[in-house]
N, C-alpha and C positions, 0 to 999 in steps of 0.2 A: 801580451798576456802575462800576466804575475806569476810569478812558478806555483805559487799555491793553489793559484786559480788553477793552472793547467794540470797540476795533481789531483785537482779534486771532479777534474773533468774527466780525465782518463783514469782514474781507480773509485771513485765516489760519486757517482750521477745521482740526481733524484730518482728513489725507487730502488737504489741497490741495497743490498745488506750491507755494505761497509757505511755508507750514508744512514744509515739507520745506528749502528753502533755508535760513530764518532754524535749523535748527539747526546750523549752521554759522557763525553770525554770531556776533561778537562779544555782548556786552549790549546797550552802546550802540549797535552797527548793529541790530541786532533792532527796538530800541524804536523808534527812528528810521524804520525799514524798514515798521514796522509802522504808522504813524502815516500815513505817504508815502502806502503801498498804502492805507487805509481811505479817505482822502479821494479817492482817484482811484474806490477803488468806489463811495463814494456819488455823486459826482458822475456818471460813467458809467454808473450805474445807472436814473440818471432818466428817459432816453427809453422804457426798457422799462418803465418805471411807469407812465405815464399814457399815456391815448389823449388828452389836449387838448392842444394845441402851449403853448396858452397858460399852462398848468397848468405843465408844463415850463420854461419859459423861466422862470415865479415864483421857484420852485424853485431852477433856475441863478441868479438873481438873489439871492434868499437867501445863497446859499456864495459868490457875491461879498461881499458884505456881511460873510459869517463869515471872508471870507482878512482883510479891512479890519482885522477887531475882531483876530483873533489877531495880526496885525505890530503892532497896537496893547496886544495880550497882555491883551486884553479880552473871549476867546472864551466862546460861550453853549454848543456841541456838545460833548460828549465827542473828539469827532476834533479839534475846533480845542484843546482843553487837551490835547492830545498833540503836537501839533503844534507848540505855542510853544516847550519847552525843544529841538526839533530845529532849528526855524529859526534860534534865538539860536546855539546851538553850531557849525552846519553855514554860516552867514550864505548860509541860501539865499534865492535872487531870487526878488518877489513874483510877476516877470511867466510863472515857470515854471508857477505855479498859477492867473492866470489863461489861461494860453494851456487847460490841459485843459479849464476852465468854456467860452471861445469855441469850443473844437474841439467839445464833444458840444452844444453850441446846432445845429450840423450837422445832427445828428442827430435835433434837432425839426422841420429846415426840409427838409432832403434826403434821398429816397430809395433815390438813384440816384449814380452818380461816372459823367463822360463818357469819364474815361480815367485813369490809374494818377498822371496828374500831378494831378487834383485828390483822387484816395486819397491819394497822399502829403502833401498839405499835408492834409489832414486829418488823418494818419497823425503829422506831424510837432506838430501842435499834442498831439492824445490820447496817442501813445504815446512818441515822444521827449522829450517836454516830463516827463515821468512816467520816464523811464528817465534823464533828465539829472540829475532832485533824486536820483533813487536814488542816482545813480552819486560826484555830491558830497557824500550823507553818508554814504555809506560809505568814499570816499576816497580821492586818488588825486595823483599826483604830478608825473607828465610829461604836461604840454601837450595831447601829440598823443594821451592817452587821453581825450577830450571828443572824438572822433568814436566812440569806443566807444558811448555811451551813444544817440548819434543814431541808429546802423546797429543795435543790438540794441533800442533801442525800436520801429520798424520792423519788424524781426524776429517779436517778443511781437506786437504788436498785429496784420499780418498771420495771425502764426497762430492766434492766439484768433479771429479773425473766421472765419477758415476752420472752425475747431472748433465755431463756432457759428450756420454759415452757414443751417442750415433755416431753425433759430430766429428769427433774423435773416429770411429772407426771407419767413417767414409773417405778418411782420409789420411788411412793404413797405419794409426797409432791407436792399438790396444792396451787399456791398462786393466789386463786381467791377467792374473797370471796363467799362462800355458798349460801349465799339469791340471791346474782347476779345472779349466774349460772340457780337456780331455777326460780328467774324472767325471766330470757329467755330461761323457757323453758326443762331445759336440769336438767341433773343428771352426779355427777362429776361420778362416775361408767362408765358412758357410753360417756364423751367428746373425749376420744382417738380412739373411732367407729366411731366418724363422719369425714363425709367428710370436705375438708378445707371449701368449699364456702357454705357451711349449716348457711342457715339464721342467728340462734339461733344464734350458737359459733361465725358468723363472727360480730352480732350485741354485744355478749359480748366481746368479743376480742375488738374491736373497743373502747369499753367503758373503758377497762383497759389503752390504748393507749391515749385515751381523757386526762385519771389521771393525767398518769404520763406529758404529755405535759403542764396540768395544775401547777402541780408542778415545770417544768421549770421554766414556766411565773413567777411565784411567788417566784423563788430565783432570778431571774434576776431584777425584781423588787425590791427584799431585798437587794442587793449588792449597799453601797454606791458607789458614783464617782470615790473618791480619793481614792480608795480600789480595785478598777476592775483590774488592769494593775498590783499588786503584786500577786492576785485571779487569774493571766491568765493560768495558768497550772489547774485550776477548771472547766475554763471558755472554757477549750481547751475542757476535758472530755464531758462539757453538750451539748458543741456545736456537738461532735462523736454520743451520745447518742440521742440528740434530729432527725439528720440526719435519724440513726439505724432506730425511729419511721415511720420515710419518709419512708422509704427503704421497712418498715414492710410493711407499709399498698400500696405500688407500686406492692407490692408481693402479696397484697391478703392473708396477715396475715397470715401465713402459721407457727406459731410457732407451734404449737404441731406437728408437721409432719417432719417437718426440720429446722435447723438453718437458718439465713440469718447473711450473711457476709457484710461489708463494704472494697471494696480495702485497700491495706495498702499505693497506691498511693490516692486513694481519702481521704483517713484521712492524709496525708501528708499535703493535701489541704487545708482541712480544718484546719487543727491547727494551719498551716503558715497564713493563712486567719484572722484567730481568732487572734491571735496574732499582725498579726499586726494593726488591727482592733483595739486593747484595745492600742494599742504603738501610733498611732495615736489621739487616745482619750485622753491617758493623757498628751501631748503636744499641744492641742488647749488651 
């Protein structure tokens, strides 16, 4: 299999939101794009793989090893031969890829976050660190859009957690902060016994949804003018993700219980939408 093929298997399937963005991409953003996301999915992937921490951390240690060999353009994975012609061309920084390796190490060792300040440094290593290579191979020009990619990494990562909050807590990884839960009330022990429309969780649930919405706001505010229209395969993602939010709370917030899906005809919609949305903006 071709590495790009095999990236666009394991991060881009027909039907995902990232397959939905990259058709909007340039070439060279796509393969770039594609290359980015697969290494973030394997590596993120790992703590729901194994029950040994130790196993885990191997693992992470490995794709340490494999960022070494590709800056060295000596890679053994399919993901790392996809990766060497984006780093040369993009000259992205090593320490963006390992910050995602040391962020999901986290997630071998912790179950729990005491409060939104260590989510977010968690948040800032897994998801920013992943929305910042995005953001520099696909390109960008004024300065002050390098907080885009912090506030919508933030964003993604919040709301994929919430998307996949049972899943996640059936299997003793909470990303809620601890003092939240206990300000409303509740005990992580016991959130997976409640019912969905229970005051407490729907008024916390609500408040993690606030976050991340917030965190939209605030990359979309951070993204220059002249920057938005090469950013539209970002801009495809937040516009999926921000909907998801809709979607959640039209459903009565129901993450811990069940997933909620977005058609792969309504994310068609929206990315064509977004797209030509920003194609229109940079021709006025």
């Amino acid at each position: 299999m071709q590495a790009l093929d095999y990236c666009r298997k394991k991060a881009a399937p027909p039907g995902s939101s990232l397959h939905y963005a990259l058709l909007f991409a340039t070439p060279v953003q796509r393969d770039g794009l594609l290359a980015l996301h697969a290494f973030h999915r394997e590596v993120t992937a790992i703590p729901g793989e194994v029950s040994d921490p130790a196993v885990g951390r191997a693992k992470l240690d490995w794709w340490r090893g494999e960022i070494d060999r590709v800056f060295e353009r000596q890679p053994e994975h399919p993901v790392g031969h996809a990766l060497v012609p984006v780093i040369r061309q993009s000259e992205l920084p090593r320490e963006r890829f390992e910050d995602i390796i040391t962020g999901t190490a986290l997630d071998l060792e912790y179950g729990v976050y005491p409060s939104f300040r260590e989510l977010s440094a968690y948040g800032h290593q897994v998801g920013c660190a992943m929305a910042d290579l995005a953001l520099r191979q696909a390109g960008y020009n004024d300065p002050a859009s390098a907080r885009f990619g912090h506030h919508l990494g933030m964003a993604l990562l919040l709301t994929g957690r919430l998307r996949h909050l049972g899943r996640h807590a059936r299997a003793g990884r909470f990303y809620l902060p601890e003092d939240e839960i206990h300000a409303a009330g509740l005990s992580r022990e016991g959130l997976l016994r409640l019912p969905a429309d229970h005051p407490g969780l729907q008024h916390l649930l609500q408040q993690q949804v606030d976050r991340a919405r917030d965190f939209f706001r605030q990359a979309d505010t951070a993204l220059a003018d002249r920057d938005r229209y090469a950013q539209r395969p970002a801009l495809i993602m937040a516009a999926l993700y921000r909907q998801l939010l809709v979607e959640l709370e039209r459903q009565g917030l129901p993450m811990l219980h069940r997933r909620v899906h977005l058609t792969p005809l309504r994310k068609l919609w929206l990315a064509w939408r977004t797209a030509r949305r920003e194609r229109r903006h940079q021709n006025q």
